[in-house]
C-alpha positions, 0 to 999 in steps of 0.5 A: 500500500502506498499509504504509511500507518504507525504500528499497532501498540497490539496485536490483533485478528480480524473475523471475516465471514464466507457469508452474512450471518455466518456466526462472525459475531458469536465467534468473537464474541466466544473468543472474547469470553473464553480468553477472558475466563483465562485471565486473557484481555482482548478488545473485541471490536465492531467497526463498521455500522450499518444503519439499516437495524430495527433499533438503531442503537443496538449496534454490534459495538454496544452489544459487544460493549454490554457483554465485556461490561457482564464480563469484566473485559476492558470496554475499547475506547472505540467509535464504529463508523456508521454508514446509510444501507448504501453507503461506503467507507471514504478515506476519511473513514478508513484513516479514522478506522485505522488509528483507533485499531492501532492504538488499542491497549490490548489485541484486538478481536474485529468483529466486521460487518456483513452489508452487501454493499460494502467490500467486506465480504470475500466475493467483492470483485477486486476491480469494482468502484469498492474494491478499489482504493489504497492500492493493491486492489484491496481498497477498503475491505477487511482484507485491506484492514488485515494488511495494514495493520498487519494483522491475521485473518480468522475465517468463519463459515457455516457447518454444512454439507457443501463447507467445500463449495463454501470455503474453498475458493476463499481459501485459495483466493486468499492465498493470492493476497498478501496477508496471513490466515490464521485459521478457519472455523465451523459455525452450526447454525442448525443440526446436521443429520447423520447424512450431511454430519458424515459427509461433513467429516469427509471434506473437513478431513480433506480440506485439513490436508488441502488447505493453505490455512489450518481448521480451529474446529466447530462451534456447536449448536446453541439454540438459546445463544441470542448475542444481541440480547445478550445471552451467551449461555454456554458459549463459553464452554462451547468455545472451549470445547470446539475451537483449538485455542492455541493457534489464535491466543499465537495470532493475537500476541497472548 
């Protein structure tokens, strides 16, 4: 990139989804209270707003707000930027976005957003108005966000049957870019039957030899989990149980 930033004071990880609501925010939302629980502080961050909601002022920053004040985790010193359903980030935005990431105490954990019309989501083409910006074709996007400040990425995809058709081609197009993948990871949004479970391990089993980046595991089904109203029942334990740790407590400087 053509554009010069000072280091980040921490490190970081940015969770970035195959698709929208994929379970990004209840995997960094999970992460956050798991490491919590191990005397661990991370920042977990929501930077971009889009404002679009029912309720307004229930943006993914409160929600993540409300759950590190139940918890004890540092609050960020952070403001999101909040964009029209249509709108863009601007340069302005990104140099905003940039500095506060930069500055925060602890690691942080970016929670990003999942509108359509933002360059945010894997599949945005890279020659499009949005796609472009600062260079390197990675404009203002999460990949864009990862590679100036350095930081890996944590992909997140739903737990089906088609999780090749699902990861694979992102897998393989990140690859071509120049940042670093920390992992992927499995969200169960439903129950699979035996059928789909088992076709399920075969390609997970196959996309773990195959794969540029390694597989963390699976957050299993949690029907009563309602992030935004801030019920997280027994993510914790669920976090535990399902995610290897270790590979991201690495990525963020623990």
């Amino acid at each position: 990139m053509n554009q010069s930033f000072e280091s980040p004071l921490s490190g970081g990880l940015v969770v970035v989804g195959t698709h929208a609501q994929c379970g990004k925010t209840a995997i960094a939302t999970g992460l956050t209270l798991a490491l919590a629980a191990m005397g661990q502080r991370v920042l977990p961050v929501a930077p971009v707003e889009i404002d679009s909601a029912p309720d307004k002022h229930i943006t993914g920053q409160y929600v993540l707000n409300h759950l590190c004040r139940q918890t004890g985790t540092p609050l960020a010193e952070f403001q999101p930027v909040l964009l029209p359903a249509a709108g863009h980030l601007t340069k302005n935005h990104w140099h905003h976005l940039i500095s506060q990431l930069g500055q925060q105490p602890y690691p942080v954990i970016v929670d990003t957003p999942s509108g359509a019309a933002l360059p945010w989501s894997l599949s945005a083409p890279l020659d499009s108005p949005l796609g472009q910006g600062l260079g390197q074709g990675l404009g203002y996007s999460a990949i864009g966000l990862a590679h100036a400040l350095g930081w890996p990425l944590l992909i997140v995809t739903p737990k089906s049957a088609s999780v090749v058709a699902n990861v694979w081609p992102t897998l393989q197009w990140l690859k071509t870019m120049p940042v670093s993948l920390a992992g992927w990871v499995a969200v169960e949004q439903t129950p699979l039957d035996l059928a789909a479970n088992t076709t399920w391990d075969a390609m997970t089993a196959w996309l773990h030899c195959e794969s540029p980046a390694p597989f963390l595991g699976c957050l299993s089904h949690a029907p009563q989990l309602s992030i935004p109203m801030g019920y997280t029942g027994d993510l914790v334990q669920r976090i535990e149980d399902g995610l290897d740790l270790l590979p991201l407590q690495l990525a963020l400087g623990l």
